[in-house]
N, C-alpha and C positions, 0 to 999 in steps of 0.2 A: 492373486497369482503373480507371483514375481517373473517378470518379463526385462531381457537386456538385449536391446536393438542398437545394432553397430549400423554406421552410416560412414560415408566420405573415401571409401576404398579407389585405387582405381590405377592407372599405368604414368608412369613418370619415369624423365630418367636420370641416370645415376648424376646423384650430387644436387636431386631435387630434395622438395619436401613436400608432405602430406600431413593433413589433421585428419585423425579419425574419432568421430566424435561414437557413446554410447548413450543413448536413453534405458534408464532405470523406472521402471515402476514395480510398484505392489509390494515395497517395504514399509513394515508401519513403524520403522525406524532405518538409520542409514546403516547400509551396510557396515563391518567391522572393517572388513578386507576388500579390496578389489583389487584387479588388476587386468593385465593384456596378456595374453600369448600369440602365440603361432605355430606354424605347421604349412612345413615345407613339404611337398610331393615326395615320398620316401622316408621322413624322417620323424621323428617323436614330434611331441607337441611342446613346445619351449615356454617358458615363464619369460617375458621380455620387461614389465615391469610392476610394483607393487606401490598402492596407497592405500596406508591404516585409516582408521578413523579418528586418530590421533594427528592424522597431517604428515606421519612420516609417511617417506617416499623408495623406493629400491627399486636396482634396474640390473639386467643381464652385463654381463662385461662387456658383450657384443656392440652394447645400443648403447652406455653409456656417455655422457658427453654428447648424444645427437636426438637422444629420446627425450620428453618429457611428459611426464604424466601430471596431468590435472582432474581438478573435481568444482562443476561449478554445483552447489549445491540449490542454491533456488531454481536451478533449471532441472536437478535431479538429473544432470549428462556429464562422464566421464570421456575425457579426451587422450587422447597420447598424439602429441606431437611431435613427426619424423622429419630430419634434416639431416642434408648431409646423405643422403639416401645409396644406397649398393645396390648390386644387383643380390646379392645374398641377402638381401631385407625380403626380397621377394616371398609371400607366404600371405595364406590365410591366416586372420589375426580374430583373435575372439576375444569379447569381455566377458569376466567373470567377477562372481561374489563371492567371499564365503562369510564364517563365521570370525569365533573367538580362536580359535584351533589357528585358522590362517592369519591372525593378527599376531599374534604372540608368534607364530613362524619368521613373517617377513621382520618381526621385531630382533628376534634371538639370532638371527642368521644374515639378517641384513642385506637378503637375496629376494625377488620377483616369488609369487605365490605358487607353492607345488601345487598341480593340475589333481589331487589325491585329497588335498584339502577346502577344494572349491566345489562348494552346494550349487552355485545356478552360472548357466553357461548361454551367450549370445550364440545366434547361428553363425558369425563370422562375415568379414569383410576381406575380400584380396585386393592385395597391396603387389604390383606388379613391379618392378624396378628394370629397365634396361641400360644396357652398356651405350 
């Protein structure tokens, strides 16, 4: 059973930074696709950034330049680390996986993973930002 557990959420404020780490188990290979969203009270659920399993990397216009996504692979945990923090970062942030479908996506587009093409979803971590 594939299982994605978000850790490290929590309240900072603006012009902080945060790591959010994810633990991955129950793949009998590494995912193709992964990445982060979010999800502001009222609003959709955003793509904030993308990592193939090629190494490429894609990020929302929002976060770019303050986000980065990593993958330590012996650890099997995915990170995204926030600097530079707003209060508009503020949101639940969820890890996802998917397939070939979301790899070839964040490839050809060069944007964060559509929430349509992601197979496995963490419960989420909130990420609090104040002024």
């Amino acid at each position: 059973e594939v299982q994605l557990v978000e850790s490290g959420g929590g309240s900072v404020r603006a012009g902080g930074s945060l790591k959010l780490s994810c633990a991955v188990s129950g793949f009998t290979e590494s995912a193709y696709c992964m990445g982060w969203f979010r999800q502001a009270p009222g609003k959709e659920r955003e793509g904030v950034a993308g990592l193939g399993s090629d190494g490429n990397t894609t990020y929302g216009d929002s976060v770019k330049g303050r986000f980065t996504i990593s993958k330590d692979n012996a650890k099997n945990t995915l990170y995204l680390r926030m600097t530079s923090l707003k209060p508009e970062d503020t949101a639940q942030y969820y890890c996802a996986a998917g397939g070939l479908s979301c790899l070839a996506y964040i490839r050809a587009l060069g944007v964060p993973p559509s929430a349509r093409l992601v197979d496995y979803w963490g419960k989420g971590a909130l990420v609090t930002v104040s002024s």
